[in-house]
C-alpha positions as CSV (number, residue, x, y, z in Angstrom):
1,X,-1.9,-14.7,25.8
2,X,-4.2,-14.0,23.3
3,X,-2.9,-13.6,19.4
4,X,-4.8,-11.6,17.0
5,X,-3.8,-11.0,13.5
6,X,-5.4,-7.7,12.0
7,X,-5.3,-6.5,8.1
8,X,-6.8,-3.0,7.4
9,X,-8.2,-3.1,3.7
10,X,-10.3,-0.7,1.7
11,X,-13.7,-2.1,2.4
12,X,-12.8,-3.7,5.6
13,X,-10.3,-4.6,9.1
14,X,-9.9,-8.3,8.9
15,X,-9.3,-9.8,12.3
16,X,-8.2,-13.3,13.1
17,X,-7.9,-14.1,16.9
18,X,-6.5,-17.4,18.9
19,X,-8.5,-17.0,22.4
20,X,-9.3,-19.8,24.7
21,X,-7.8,-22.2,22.4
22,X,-9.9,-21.6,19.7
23,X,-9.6,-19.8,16.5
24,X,-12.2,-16.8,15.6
25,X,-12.9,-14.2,12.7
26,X,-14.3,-11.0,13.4
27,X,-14.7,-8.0,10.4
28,X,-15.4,-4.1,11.1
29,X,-16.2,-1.8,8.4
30,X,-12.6,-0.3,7.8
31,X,-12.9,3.6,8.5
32,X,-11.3,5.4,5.5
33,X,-10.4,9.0,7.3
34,X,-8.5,7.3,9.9
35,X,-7.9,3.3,9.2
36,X,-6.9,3.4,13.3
37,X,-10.3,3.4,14.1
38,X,-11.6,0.1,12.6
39,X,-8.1,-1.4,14.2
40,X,-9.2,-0.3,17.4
41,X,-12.8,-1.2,17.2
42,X,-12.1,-4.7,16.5
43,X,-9.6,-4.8,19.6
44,X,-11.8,-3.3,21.7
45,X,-14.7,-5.9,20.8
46,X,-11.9,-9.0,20.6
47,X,-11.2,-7.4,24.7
48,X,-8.8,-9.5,26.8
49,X,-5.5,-8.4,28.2
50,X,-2.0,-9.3,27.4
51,X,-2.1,-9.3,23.8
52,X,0.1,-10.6,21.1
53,X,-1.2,-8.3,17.6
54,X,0.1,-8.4,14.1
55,X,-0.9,-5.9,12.0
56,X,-0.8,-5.7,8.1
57,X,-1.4,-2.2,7.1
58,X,-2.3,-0.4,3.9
59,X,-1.3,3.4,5.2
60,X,2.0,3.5,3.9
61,X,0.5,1.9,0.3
62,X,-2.3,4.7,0.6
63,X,-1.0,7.8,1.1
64,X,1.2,7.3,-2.3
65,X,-1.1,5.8,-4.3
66,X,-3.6,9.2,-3.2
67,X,-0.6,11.2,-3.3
68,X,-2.1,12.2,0.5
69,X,1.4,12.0,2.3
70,X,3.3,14.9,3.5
71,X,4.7,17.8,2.2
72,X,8.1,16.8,1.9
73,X,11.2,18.0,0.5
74,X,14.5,16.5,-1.6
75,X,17.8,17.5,-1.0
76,X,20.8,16.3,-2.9
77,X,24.4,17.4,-4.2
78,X,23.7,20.5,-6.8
79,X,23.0,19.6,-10.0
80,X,21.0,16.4,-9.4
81,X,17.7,17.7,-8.2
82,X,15.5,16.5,-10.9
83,X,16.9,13.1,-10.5
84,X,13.5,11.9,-9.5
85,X,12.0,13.6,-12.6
86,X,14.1,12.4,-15.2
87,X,14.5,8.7,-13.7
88,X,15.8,6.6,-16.2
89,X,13.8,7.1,-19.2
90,X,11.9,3.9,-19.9
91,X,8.2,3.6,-19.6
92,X,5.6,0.8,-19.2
93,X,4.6,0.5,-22.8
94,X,7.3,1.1,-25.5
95,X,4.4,2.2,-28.3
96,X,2.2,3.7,-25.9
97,X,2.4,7.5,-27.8
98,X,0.2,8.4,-25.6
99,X,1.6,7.4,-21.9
100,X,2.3,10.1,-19.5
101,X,4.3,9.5,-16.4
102,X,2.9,10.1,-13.0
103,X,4.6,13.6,-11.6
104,X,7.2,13.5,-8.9
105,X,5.8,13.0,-5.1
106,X,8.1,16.1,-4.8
107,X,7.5,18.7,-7.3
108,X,10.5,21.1,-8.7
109,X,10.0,24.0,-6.0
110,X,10.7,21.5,-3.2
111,X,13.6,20.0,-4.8
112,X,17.5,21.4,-3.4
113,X,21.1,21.4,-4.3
114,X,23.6,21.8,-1.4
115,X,27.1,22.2,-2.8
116,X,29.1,19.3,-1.4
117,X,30.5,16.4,-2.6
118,X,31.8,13.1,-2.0
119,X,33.7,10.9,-4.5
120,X,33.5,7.8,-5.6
121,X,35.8,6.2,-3.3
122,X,34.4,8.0,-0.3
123,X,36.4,10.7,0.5
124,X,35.0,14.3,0.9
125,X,35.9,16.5,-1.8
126,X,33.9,19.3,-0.5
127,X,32.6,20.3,2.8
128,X,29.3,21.0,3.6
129,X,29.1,24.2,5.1
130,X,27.0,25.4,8.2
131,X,26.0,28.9,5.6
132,X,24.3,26.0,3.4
133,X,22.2,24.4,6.0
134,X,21.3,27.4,7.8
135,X,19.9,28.7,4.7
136,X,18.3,25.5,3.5
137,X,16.3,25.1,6.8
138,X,14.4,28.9,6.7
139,X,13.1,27.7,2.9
140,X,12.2,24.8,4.4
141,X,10.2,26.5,7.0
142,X,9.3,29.5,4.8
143,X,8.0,26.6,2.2
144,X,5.8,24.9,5.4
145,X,8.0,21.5,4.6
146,X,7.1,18.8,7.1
147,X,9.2,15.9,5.5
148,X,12.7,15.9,3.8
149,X,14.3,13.2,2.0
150,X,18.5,12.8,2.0
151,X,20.2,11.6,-0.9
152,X,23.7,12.2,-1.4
153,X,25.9,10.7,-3.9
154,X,28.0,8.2,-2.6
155,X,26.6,8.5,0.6
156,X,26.5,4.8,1.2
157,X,30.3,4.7,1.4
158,X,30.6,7.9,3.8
159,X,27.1,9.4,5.3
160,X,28.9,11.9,6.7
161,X,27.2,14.5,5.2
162,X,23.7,13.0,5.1
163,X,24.0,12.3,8.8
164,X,25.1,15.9,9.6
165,X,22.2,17.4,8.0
166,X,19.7,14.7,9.5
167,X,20.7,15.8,13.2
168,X,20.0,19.7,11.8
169,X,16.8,19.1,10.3
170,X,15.4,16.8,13.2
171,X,16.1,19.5,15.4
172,X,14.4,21.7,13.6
173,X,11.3,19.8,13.9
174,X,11.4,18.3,10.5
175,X,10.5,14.7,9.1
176,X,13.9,13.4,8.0
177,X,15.0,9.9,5.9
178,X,18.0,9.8,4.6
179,X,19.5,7.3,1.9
180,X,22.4,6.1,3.7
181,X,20.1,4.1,6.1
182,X,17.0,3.1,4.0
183,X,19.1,1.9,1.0
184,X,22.6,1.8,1.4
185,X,23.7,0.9,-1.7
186,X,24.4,2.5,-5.4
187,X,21.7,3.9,-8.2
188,X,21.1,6.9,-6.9
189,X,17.8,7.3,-8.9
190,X,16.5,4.4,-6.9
191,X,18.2,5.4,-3.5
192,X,16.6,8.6,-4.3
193,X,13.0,7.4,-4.9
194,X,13.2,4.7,-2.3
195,X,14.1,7.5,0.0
196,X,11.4,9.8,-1.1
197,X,8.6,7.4,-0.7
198,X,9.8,7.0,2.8
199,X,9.7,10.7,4.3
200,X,6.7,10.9,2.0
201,X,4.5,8.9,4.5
202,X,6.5,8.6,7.2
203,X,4.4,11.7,9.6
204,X,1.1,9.7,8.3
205,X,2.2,6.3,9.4
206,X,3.5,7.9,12.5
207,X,0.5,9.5,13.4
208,X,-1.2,6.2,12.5
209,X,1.0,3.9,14.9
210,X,0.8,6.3,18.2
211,X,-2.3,6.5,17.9
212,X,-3.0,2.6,18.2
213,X,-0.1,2.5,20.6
214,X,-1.5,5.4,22.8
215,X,-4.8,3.3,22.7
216,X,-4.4,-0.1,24.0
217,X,-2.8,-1.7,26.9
218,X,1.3,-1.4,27.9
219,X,0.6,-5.0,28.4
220,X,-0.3,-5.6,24.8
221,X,2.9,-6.6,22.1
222,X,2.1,-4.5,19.0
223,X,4.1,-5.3,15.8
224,X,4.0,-4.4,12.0
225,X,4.2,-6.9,9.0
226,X,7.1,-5.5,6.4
227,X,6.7,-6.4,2.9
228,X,9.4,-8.9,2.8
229,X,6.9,-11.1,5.2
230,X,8.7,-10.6,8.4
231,X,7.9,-8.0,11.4
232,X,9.1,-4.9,12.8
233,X,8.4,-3.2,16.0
234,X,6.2,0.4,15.8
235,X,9.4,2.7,16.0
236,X,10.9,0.9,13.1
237,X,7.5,1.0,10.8
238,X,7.2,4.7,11.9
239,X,10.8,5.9,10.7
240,X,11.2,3.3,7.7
241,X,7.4,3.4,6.7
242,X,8.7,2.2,3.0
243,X,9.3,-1.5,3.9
244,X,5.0,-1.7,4.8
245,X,4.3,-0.9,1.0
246,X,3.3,-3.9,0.7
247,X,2.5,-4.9,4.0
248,X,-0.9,-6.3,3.5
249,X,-0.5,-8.7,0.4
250,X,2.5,-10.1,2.4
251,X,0.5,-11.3,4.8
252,X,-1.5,-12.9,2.4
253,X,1.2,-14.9,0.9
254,X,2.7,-15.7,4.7
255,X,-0.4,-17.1,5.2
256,X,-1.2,-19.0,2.2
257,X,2.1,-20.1,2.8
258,X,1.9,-21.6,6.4
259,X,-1.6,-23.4,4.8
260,X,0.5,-25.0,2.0
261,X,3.4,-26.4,4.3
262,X,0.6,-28.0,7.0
263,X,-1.8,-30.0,4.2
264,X,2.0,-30.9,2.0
265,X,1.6,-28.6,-0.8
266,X,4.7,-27.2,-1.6
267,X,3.6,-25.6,-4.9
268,X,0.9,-22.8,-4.7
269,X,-0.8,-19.9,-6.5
270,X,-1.8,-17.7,-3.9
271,X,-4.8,-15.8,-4.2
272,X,-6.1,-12.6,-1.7
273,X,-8.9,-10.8,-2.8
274,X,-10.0,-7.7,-1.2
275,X,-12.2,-5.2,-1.8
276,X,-10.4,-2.9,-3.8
277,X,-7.8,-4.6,-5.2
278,X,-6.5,-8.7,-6.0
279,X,-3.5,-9.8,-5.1
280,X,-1.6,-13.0,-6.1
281,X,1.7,-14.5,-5.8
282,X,3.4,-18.1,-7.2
283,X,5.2,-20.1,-4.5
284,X,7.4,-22.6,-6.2
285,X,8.9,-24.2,-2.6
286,X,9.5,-21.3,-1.3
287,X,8.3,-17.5,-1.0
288,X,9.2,-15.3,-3.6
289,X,11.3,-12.5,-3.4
290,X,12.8,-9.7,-5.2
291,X,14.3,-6.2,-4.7
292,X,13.2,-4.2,-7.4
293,X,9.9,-3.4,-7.1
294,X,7.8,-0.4,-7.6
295,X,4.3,1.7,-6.1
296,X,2.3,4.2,-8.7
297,X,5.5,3.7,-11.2
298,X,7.6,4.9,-8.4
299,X,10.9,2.2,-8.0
300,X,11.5,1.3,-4.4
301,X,15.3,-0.6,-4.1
302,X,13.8,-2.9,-1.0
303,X,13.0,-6.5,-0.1
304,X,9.2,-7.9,-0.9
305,X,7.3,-10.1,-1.9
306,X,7.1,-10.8,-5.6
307,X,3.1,-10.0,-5.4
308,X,1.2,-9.1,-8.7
309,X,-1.7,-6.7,-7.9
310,X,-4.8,-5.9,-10.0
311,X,-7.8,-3.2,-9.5
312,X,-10.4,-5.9,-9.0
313,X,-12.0,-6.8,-5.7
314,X,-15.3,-6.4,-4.1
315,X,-15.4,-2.7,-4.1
316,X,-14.7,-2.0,-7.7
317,X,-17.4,0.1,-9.7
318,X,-18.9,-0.7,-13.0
319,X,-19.2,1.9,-15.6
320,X,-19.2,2.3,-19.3
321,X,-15.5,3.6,-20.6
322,X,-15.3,6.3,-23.7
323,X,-16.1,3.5,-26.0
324,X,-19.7,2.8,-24.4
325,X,-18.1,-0.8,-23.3
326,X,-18.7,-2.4,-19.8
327,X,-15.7,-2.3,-17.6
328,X,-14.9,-2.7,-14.2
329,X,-12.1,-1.0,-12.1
330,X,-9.6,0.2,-10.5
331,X,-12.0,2.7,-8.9
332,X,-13.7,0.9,-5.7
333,X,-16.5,2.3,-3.6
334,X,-14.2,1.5,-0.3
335,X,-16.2,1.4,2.8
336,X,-17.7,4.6,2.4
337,X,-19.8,5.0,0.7
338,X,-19.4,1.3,-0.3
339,X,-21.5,-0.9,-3.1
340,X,-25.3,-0.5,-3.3
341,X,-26.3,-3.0,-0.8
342,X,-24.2,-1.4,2.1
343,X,-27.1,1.6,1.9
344,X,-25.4,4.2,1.2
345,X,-23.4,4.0,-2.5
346,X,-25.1,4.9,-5.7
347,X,-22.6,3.0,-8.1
348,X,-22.8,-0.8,-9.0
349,X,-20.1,-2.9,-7.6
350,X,-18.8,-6.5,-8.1
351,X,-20.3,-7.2,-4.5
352,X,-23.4,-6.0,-6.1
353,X,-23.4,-8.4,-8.9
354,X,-22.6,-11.5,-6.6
355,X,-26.0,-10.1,-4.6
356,X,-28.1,-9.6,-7.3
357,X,-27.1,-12.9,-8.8
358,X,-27.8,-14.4,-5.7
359,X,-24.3,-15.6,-4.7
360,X,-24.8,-13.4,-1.7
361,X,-27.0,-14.4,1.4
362,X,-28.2,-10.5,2.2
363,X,-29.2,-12.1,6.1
364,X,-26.1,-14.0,6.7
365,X,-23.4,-11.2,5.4
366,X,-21.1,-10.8,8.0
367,X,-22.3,-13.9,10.0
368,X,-25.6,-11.4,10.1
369,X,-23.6,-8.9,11.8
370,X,-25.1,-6.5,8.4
371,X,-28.0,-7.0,6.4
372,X,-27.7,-6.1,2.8
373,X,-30.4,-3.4,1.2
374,X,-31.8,-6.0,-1.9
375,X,-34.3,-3.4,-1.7
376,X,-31.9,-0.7,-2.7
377,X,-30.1,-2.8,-4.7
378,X,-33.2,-4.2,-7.4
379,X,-33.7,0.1,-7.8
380,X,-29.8,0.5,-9.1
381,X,-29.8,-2.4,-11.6
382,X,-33.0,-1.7,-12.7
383,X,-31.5,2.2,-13.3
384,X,-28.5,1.8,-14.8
385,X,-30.3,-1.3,-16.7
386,X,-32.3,1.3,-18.5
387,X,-29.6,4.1,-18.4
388,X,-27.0,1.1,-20.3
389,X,-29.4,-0.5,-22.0
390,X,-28.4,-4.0,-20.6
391,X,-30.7,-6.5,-18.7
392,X,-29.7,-6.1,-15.7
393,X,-28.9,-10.3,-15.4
394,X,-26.7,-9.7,-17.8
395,X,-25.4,-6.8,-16.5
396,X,-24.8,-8.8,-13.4
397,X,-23.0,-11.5,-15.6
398,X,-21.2,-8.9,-17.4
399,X,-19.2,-6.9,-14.3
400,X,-18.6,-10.7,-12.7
401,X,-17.2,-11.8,-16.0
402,X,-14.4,-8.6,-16.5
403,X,-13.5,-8.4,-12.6
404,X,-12.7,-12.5,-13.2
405,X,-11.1,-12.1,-16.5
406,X,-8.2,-9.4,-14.8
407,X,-8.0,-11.9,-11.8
408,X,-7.7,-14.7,-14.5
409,X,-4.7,-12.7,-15.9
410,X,-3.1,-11.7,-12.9
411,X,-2.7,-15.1,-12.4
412,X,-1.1,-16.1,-15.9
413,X,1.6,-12.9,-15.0
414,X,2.8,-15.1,-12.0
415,X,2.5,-18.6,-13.6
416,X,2.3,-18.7,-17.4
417,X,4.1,-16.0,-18.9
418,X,7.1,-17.2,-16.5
419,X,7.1,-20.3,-17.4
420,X,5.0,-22.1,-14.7
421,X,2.2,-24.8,-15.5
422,X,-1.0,-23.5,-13.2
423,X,-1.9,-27.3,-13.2
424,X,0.8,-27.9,-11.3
């Protein structure tokens, strides 16, 4: 049997195979419109029969952060459907005048009351009536709703009611999650958002997963990485999409993890960089975890990974902010149309900087699998040199030295400011 671990990033499908009894690496340019197509390009190439494949997966993480996911509706008791609006009133930075919250995933249009209730210890105090759901699914249709999210009140004591209207609405043809089974537990603003996120992407990761499915062998074992570091089966990722959120990064940290334990090193600062974003985690004897977690400012109440993510990888794009200042980030130039030196972006990169700088052998990228344009490259630093009015060696300098310092404080998140020594 032949194991092959893939993880789908911005810039590229990372692919790491055990065949023959040897290990190998193989990248593919990841394929932004549909991420299944790198994924099944690097299978294809790998070949072989009988295969066992992990998958780490950003589609889930994605579609929310490009707010690209379905349109979905929320349902709740009346009188609590701008729960995910009004959340719980706190914000990122207290003095911040300025600081706007994202909007909802689900704006106020899509957002319904159905009129029954259950109490606090359970018990129905009002029914939910067939007239309700009857009406609630033509606006659902009417509105061209694909998704639906299902949060009662006290549902995790009796899902009656949230179970009642799943069956309806599945028959219907509709995306359904409801809280009851994705967290089962009380704050209902967190239930709620949790639940949101989850019929938010769930048709995209769907789509995603058949499509791989449909596309390699019956022979083949096909599982998902979860953000808590563990797997799930295909079906599972497809109707509880939320616990892949962080999919990707976990991996990371599995992996760094494994490394540690083989050489003795129980103590580590892991550190993934990618090429749109850098993740990194402390491992103090053991993996971090926690259940309060969040994507785009949106809380999720689910087990992951305590992974500290920052806008700096390969990908990211150097520009000059309102003030005229250098800066690099969070933008990244992805795989298409990708930095300079791929041949086809227009806007300087970090990948560009380690080039230009000569950290880069433009032969040997991708064990010479892809030249790099230097060509193309020299023409962009000498433009924006003139257009910034920067040499364009220190330009170079300059992007390295901003993408390193937000590494360099992701890092003192995890470790310093929580009391860690990184020397040890």
């Amino acid at each position: 049997m032949i194991k092959i671990g893939v993880d789908t990033g911005g810039t590229f499908t990372d692919f790491v195979y055990l065949k023959n009894g040897k290990w190998e690496i193989l990248k593919v340019l990841s394929t932004p419109e549909d991420p299944s197509d790198a994924v099944l390009e690097g299978l294809k190439k790998i070949g072989g029969q009988k295969r066992d494949i992990t998958h780490g997966t950003t589609v889930a993480t994605n579609a929310v952060l490009e707010r690209k996911g379905a349109k979905t509706a929320f349902i709740t008791n009346t009188g609590f459907e701008d729960i995910i609006y009004i959340g719980r009133q706190n914000r990122k930075d207290l003095y911040d005048l300025t600081y706007r919250r994202p909007p909802p995933l689900i704006p106020a249009d899509l957002r319904f009351g159905v009129d029954c209730r259950i109490d606090s210890k359970g018990e129905i105090l009002k029914d939910l009536k067939e007239k309700q759901i009857t009406d609630l699914i033509e606006i659902l249709k009417t509105k061209n709703v694909q998704s639906a999210a299902v949060c009662f009140l006290f549902s995790f004591l009796n899902p009656e009611h949230e179970n009642i209207l799943k069956e309806r609405l599945e028959a219907e043809g509709f995306y359904v999650s409801v809280s009851n089974q994705i967290v089962p537990e009380f704050r209902e603003y967190e239930r709620a958002s949790t639940t949101v996120v989850n019929s938010y992407v769930m048709p995209k990761m769907e789509r995603y997963l058949k499509k791989i499915e449909k596309n390699i062998p019956d022979t083949d074992r096909f599982r998902i990485i979860q953000s808590n570091g563990g797997i799930i089966s295909p079906e599972t990722a497809s109707s509880e999409p939320v616990r892949t959120v962080l999919s990707g990064p976990a991996g990371g940290v599995i992996g760094a993890f494994f490394v540690g334990q083989t050489v003795g090193r129980k103590k580590l600062i892991t550190f993934d960089m990618g090429g749109t974003s850098t993740d990194v985690s402390l491992v103090d004897e053991k993996i971090p975890f926690t259940t309060e977690s969040s994507i785009s400012d949106f809380p999720l109440k689910i087990p992951v990974i305590d992974i500290h993510t920052v806008g700096a990888g390969g990908g990211s794009i150097a520009y000059l902010d309102e003030g005229g200042s250098l800066n690099v980030g969070p933008e990244s130039a992805g795989a298409d149309p990708g930095p300079v030196c791929y041949g086809k972006g227009e806007k300087l990169t970090v990948t560009d900087a380690n080039l230009f700088l000569g950290r880069l052998i433009p032969d040997f990228f991708l064990s010479g699998g892809m030249k790099l344009d230097t060509d193309r490259l020299n023409y962009y630093f000498d433009y924006y040199s003139r257009k910034w009015g920067i040499p364009p060696e220190r330009l170079a300098e300059g992007i390295l030295k901003i993408a390193n310092t937000k590494m360099e404080r992701a890092v003192r998140v995890i470790s310093v400011e929580r009391g860690h020594n990184p020397k040890d």
